[in-house]
MDAnalysis code that builds the backbone (N, CA, C; Angstrom):
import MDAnalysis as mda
import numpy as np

u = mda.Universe.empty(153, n_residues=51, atom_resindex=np.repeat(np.arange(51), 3), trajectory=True)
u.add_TopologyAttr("name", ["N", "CA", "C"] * 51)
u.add_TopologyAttr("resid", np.arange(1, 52))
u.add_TopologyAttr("resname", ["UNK", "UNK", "UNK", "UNK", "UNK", "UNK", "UNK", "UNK", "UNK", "UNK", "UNK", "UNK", "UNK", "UNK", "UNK", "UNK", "UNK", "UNK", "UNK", "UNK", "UNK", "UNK", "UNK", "UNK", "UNK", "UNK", "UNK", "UNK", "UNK", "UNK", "UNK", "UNK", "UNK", "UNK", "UNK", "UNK", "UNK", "UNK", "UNK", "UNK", "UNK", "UNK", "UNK", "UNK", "UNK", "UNK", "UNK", "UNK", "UNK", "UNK", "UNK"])
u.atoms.positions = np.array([
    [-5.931, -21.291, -6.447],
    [-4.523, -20.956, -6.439],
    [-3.894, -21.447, -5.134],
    [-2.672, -21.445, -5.152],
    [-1.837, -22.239, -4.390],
    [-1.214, -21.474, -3.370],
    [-1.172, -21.601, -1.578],
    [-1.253, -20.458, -1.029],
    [0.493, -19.823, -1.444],
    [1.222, -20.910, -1.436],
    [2.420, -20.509, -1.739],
    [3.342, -19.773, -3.018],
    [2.361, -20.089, -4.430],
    [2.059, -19.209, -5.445],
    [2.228, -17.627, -4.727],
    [1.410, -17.302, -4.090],
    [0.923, -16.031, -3.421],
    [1.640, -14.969, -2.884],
    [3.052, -15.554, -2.235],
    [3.858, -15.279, -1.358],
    [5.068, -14.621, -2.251],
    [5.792, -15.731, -3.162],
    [6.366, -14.947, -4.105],
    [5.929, -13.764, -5.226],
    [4.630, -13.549, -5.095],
    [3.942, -12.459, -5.738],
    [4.163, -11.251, -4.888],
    [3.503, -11.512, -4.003],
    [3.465, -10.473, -3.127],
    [4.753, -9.357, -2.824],
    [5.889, -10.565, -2.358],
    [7.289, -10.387, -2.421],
    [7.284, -9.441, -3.803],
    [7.583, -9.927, -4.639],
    [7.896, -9.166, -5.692],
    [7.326, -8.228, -6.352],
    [5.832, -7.998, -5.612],
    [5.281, -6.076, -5.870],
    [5.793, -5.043, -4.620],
    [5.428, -5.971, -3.470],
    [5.746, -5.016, -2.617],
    [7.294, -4.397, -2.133],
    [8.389, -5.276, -2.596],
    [9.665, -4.968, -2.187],
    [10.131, -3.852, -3.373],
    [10.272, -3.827, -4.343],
    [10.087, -2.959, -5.123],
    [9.970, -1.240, -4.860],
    [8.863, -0.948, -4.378],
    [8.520, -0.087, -4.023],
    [8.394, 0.705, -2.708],
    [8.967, -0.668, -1.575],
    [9.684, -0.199, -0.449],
    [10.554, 0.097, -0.313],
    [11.452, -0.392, -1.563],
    [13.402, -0.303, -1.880],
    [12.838, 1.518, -2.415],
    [12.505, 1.783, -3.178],
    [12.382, 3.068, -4.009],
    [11.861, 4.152, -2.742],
    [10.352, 3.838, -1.955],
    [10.296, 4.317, -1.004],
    [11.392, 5.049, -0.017],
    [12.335, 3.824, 0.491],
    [13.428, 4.304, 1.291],
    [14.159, 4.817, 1.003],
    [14.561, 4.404, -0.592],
    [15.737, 5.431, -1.204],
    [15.501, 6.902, -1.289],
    [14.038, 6.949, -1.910],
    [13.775, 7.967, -1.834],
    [13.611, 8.997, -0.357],
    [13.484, 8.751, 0.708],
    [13.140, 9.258, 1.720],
    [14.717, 9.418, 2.187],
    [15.744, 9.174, 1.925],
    [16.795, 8.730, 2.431],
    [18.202, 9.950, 1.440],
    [17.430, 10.338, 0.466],
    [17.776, 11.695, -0.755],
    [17.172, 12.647, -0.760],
    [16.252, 12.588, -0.219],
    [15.311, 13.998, -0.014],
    [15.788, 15.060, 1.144],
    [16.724, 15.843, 0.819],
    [17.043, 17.086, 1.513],
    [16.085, 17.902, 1.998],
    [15.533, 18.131, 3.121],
    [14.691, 19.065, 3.812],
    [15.055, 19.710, 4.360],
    [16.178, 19.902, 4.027],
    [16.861, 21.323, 4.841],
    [17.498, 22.238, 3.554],
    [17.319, 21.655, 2.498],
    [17.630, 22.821, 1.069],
    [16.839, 24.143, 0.801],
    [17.389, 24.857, 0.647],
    [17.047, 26.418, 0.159],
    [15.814, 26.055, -0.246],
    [15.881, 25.176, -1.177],
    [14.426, 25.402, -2.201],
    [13.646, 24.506, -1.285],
    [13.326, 23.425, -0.919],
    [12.902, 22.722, 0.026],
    [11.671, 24.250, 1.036],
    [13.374, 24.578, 1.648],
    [12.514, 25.782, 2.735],
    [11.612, 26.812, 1.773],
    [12.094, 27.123, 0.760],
    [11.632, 28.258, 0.049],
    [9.738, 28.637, -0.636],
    [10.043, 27.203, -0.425],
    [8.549, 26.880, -0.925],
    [7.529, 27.250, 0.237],
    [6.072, 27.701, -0.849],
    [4.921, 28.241, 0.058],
    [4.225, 26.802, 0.372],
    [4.008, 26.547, 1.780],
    [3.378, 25.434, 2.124],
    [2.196, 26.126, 2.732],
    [1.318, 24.568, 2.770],
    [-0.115, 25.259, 2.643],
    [0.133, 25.122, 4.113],
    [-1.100, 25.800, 5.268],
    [-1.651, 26.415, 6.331],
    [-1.563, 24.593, 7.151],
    [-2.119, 23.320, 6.759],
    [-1.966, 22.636, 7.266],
    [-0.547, 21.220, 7.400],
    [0.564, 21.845, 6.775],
    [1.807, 21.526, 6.739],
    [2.694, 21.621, 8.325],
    [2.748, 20.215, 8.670],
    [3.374, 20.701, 10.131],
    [4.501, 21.676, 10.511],
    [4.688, 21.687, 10.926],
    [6.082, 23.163, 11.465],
    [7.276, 21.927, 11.401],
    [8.622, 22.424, 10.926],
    [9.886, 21.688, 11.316],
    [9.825, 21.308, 12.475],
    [10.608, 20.203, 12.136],
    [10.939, 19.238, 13.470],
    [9.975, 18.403, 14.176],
    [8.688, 18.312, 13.224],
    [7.583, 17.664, 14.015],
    [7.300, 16.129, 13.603],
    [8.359, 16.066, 12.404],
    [8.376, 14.262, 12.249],
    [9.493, 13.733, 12.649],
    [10.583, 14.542, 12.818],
    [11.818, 13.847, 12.970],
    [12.793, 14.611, 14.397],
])
């Protein structure tokens, strides 16, 4: 196979799912009632420790 074959493949699995990735991370409310409301398990970092 042809290395340049390769490149437009790649492109077109991985962008995909980096577009959805970001969107998604970018709609996700972590500061919602239900968000907080939920029982998280014992090794779940404390707020404010990724962002």
């Amino acid at each position: 196979m042809e290395k340049r074959a390769i490149f437009p493949s790649l492109v077109g699995a991985v962008l995909p799912v980096a577009l959805v990735a970001v969107l998604g991370s970018l709609l996700t409310d972590t500061n919602s009632s239900w968000y907080l409301g939920l029982e998280k398990p014992s090794f779940n970092p404390k707020n404010g420790c990724s962002r």
